[in-house]
C-alpha positions as CSV (number, residue, x, y, z in Angstrom):
1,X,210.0,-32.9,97.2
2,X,207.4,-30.2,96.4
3,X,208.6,-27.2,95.9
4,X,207.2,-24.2,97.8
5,X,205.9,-21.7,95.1
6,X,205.2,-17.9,95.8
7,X,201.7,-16.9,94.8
8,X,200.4,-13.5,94.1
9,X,197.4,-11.3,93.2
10,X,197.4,-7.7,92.2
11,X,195.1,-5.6,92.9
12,X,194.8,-2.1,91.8
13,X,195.2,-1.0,95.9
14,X,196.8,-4.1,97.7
15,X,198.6,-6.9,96.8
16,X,198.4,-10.1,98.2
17,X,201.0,-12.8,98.8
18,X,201.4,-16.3,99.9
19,X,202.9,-19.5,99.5
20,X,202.1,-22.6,97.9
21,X,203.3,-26.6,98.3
22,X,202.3,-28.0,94.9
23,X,198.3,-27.1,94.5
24,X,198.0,-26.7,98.1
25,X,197.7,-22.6,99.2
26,X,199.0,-22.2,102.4
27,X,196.3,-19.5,103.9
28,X,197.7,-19.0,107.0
29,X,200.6,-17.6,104.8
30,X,198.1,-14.7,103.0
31,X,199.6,-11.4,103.5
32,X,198.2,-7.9,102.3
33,X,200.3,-5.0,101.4
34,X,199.4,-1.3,100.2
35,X,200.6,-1.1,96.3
36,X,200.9,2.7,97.3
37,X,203.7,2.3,100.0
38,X,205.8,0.3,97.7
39,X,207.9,1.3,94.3
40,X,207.1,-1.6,92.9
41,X,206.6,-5.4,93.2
42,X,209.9,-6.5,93.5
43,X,209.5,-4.3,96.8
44,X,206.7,-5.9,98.1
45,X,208.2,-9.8,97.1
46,X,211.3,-8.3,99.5
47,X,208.9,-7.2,102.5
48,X,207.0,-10.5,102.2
49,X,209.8,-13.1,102.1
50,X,211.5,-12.7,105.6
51,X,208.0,-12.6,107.3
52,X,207.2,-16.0,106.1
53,X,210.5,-17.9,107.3
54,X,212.8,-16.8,103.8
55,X,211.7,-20.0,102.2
56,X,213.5,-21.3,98.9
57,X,210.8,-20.6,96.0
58,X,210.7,-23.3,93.2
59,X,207.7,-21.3,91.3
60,X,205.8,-18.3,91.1
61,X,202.7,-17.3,90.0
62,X,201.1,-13.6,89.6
63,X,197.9,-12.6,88.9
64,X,197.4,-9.1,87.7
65,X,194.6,-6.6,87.1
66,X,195.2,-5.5,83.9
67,X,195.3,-7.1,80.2
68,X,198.2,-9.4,79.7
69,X,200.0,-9.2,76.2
70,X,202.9,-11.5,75.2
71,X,203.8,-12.1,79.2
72,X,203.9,-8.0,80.0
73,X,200.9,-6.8,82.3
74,X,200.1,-3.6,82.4
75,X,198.3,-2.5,85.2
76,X,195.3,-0.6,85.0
77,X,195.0,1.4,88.0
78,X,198.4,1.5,89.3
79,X,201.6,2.2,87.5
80,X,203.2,-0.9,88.2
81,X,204.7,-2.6,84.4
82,X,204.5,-6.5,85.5
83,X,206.9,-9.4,83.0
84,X,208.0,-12.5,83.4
85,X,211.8,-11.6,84.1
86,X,210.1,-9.4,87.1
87,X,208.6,-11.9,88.4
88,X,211.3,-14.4,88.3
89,X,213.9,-12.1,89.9
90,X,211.6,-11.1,92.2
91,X,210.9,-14.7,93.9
92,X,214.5,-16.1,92.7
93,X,213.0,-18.9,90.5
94,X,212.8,-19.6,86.8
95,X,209.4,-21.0,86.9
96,X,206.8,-18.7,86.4
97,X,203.1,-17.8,85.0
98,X,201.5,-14.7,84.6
99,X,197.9,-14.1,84.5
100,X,195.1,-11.6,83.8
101,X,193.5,-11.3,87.3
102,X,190.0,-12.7,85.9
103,X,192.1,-16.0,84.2
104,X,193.2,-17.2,87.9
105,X,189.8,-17.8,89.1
106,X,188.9,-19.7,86.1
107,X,192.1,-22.1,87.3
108,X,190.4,-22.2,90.6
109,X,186.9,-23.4,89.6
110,X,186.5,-27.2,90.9
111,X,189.0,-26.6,93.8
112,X,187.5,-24.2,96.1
113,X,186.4,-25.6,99.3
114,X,182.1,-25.5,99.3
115,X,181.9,-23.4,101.9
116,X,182.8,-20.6,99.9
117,X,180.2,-21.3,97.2
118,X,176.7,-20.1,97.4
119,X,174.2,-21.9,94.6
120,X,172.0,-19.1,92.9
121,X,170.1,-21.0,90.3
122,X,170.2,-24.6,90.7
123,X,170.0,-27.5,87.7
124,X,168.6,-30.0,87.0
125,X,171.0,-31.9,86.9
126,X,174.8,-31.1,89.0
127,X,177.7,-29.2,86.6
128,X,179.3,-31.8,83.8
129,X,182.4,-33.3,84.9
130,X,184.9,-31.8,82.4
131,X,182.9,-29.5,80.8
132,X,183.5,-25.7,80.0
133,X,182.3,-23.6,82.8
134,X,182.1,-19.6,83.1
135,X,183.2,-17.2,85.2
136,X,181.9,-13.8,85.2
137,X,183.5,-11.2,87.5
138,X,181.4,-8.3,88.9
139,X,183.7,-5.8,90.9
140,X,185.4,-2.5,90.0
141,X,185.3,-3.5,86.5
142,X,183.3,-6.3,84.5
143,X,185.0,-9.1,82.5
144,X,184.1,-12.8,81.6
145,X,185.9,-16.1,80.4
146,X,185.2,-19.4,79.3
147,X,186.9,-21.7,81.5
148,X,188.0,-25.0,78.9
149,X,189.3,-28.1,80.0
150,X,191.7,-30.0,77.5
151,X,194.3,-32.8,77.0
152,X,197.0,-30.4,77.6
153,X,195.5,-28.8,81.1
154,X,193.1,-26.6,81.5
155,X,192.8,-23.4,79.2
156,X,191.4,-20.1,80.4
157,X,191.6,-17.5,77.5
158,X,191.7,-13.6,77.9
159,X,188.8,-11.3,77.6
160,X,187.9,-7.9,77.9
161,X,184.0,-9.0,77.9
162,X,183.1,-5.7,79.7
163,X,183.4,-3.5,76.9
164,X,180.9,-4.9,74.6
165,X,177.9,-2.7,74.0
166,X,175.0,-3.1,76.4
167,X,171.7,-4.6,75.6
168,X,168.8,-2.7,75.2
169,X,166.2,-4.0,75.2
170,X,163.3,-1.2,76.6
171,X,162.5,2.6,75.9
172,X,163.9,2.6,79.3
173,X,167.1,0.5,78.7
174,X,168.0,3.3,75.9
175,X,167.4,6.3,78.0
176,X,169.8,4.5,80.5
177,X,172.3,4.0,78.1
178,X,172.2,7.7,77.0
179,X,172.9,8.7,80.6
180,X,176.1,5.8,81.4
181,X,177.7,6.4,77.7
182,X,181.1,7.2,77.5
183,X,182.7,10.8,75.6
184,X,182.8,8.4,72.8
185,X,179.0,7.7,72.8
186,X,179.4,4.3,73.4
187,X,177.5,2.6,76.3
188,X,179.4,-0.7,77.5
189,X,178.5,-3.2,79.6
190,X,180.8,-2.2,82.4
191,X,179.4,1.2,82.6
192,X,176.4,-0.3,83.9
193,X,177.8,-4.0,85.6
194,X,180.3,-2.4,88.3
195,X,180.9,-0.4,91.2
196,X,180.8,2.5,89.5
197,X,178.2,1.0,86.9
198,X,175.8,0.6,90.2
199,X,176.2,4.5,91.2
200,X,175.6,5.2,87.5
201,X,172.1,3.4,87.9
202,X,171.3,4.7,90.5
203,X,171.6,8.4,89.8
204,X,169.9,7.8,86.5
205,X,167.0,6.3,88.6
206,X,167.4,9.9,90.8
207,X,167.2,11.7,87.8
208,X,164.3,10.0,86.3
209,X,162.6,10.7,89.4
210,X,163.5,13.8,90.4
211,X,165.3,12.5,93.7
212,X,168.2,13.4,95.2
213,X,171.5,11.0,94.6
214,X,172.9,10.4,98.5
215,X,174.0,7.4,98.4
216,X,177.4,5.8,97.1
217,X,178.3,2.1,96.3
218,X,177.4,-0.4,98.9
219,X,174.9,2.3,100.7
220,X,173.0,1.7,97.8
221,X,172.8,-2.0,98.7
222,X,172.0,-2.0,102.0
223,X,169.1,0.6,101.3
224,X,167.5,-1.8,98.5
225,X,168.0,-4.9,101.2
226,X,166.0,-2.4,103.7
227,X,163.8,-0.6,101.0
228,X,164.7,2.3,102.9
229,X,165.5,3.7,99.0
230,X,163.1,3.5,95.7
231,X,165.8,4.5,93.9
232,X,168.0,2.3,95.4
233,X,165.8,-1.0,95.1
234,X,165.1,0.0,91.4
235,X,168.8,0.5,91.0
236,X,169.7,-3.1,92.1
237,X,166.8,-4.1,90.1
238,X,167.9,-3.1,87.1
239,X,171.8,-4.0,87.7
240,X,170.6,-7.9,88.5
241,X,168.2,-7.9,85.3
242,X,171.0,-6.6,83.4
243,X,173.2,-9.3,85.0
244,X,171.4,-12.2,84.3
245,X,171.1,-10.8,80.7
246,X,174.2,-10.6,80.1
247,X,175.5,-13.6,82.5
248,X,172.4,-15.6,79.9
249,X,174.1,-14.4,76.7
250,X,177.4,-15.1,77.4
251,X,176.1,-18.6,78.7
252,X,174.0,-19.3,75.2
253,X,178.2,-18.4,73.5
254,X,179.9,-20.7,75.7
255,X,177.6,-23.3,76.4
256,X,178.7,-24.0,80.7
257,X,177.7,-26.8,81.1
258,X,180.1,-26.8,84.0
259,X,178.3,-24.3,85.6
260,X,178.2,-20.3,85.6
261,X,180.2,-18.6,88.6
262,X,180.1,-15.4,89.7
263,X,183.3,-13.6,91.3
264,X,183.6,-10.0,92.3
265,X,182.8,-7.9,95.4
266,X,179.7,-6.2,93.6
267,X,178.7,-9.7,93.3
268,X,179.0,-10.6,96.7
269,X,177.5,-7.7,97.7
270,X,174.5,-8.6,96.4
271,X,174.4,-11.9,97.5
272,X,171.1,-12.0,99.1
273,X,169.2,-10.4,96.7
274,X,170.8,-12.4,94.3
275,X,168.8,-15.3,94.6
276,X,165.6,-14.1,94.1
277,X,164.0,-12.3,91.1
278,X,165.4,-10.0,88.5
279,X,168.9,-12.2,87.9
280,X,167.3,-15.1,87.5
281,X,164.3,-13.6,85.3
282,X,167.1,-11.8,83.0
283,X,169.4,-15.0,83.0
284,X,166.4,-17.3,81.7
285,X,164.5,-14.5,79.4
286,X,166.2,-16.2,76.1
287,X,162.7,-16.8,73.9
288,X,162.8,-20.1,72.7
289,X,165.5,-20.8,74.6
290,X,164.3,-20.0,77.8
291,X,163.8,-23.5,78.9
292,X,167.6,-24.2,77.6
293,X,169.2,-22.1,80.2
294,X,167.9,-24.4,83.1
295,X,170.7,-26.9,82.4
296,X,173.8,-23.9,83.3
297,X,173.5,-23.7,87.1
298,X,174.7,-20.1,88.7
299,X,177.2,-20.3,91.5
300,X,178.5,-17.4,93.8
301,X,182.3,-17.6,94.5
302,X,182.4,-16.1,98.0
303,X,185.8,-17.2,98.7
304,X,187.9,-13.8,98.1
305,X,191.1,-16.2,97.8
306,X,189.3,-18.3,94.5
307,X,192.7,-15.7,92.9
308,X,195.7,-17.2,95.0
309,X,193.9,-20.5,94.7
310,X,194.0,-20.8,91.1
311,X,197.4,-19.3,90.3
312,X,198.7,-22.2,92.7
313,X,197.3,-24.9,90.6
314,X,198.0,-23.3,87.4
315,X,201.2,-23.2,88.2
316,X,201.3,-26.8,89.7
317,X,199.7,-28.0,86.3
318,X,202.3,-26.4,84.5
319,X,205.6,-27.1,86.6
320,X,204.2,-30.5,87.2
321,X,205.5,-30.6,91.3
């Protein structure tokens, strides 16, 4: 029989939980839990087990935010230390996979249900069967990975693709990045594609024109959708040119023609304004190779469960049940 398989995706705040028969997530079984009333993850595995009938677990899968080294996780914004053995004596099982929170939606791309995708820049011609896709997560943080499909399953390598400089490309694209560098001097990506990166945009628009910053992370999107803000619709101006920039040069490294995805509640945000304008115009603004980028189309991944959804097949492809 299939085994039932305990899925999980941390989160700097929550942690979510649920169960799995083979590559099939059970969502009626998705439970939340605040990582801050709980010692650890063993602790939350304990909580979570009785409420969902004390099942027998054949696998386990966690995703985790933070950079995974040699099966250890560390956590970035939590002080949580996340291994294999963990994991295993947490669910009571010997099969088990970690991943780096950004790798489990590349394992979900192709098996999340339509009606949590919303086309941004449509192709020519629809994704290649087979071929590498991308996903690029815009959220608290910025990261990006090739999603590869092989003979021995599907590979989704680690990246830390937010900390690469950012590209300047203006007088007005350097003055930014002198205002969002770091005490090392160093402006990345991230400090620009975030949550955070947003507010930093937008007080640097305040302070280039002398306006007063009010508003904080998703008041700055709703006053751009209302253009109740100029600083606030320059701000998600520049973020989305900057996006498809940097969404267009990771593209022209990896070659998806699978298809781009975005991931991320920043990028969900801003899924109306998405589709029109500045993504697009930085996503295709290659020179010569402007007409290239056509063939990657841009998805949005507005299914927050595209995590839980690809542990459980990972884990399926690797246990084999």
């Amino acid at each position: 029989m299939t085994h039932t398989a305990l899925i999980a995706d941390i989160g700097g705040t929550n942690t979510r939980l649920a169960l799995a028969r083979g590559p099939e997530l059970d969502f009626a079984s998705i439970q939340r839990f605040r990582n801050a009333e709980f010692p650890d993850f063993e602790a939350v595995v304990q909580a979570y087990l009785p409420q969902v009938g004390a099942p027998e677990i054949g696998g386990a899968c966690v995703a985790a935010a933070g950079p995974v080294v040699d099966g250890v996780a560390e956590l970035t914004n939590i002080d949580w230390t996340l291994d294999i053995a963990t994991i295993a004596r947490a669910a009571g099982c010997a099969g088990v996979a970690l991943l780096n929170d950004l790798q489990a939606p590349g394992h979900a791309i192709g098996h999340i249900d339509p009606s949590g995708l919303v086309p941004i820049i449509a192709a020519p011609e629809p994704p290649v069967a087979g071929a590498t896709a991308l996903v690029v997560n815009v959220g608290t943080g910025f990261n990006a990975v090739p999603v590869h499909v092989t003979p021995g399953g599907r590979f989704v390598p680690p990246s830390e693709s937010g900390h690469v400089n950012l590209p300047i490309r203006t007088e007005a694209d350097l003055r930014l990045s002198h205002y969002v560098d770091d005490s090392h001097g160093f402006p990345a990506v991230e400090e620009v594609l975030s949550g955070r990166g947003l507010e930093n945009v937008y007080r640097w628009h305040c302070a280039e024109t002398g306006a007063a910053p009010e508003l904080r992370g998703s008041e700055i999107i709703a006053a751009a959708e209302a253009a109740r803000s100029p600083q606030a619709v320059a701000a998600v101006q520049t973020f989305l040119r900057f996006l498809g920039t940097v969404s267009g040069n990771l593209a022209l490294e990896h070659l998806p023609f699978g298809g781009v995805y975005l991931v991320g509640g920043v990028a969900v945000g801003l899924a109306q304004m998405l589709k029109v304008g500045a993504f697009a115009e930085g996503f295709r603004d290659k020179g010569r190779f402007g007409a290239f980028m056509a063939d990657f189309p841009v998805t949005l991944v507005r299914d927050d469960r595209a995590p839980l959804i690809g542990c459980a097949w990972h884990l399926h492809e690797r246990l084999g049940a």
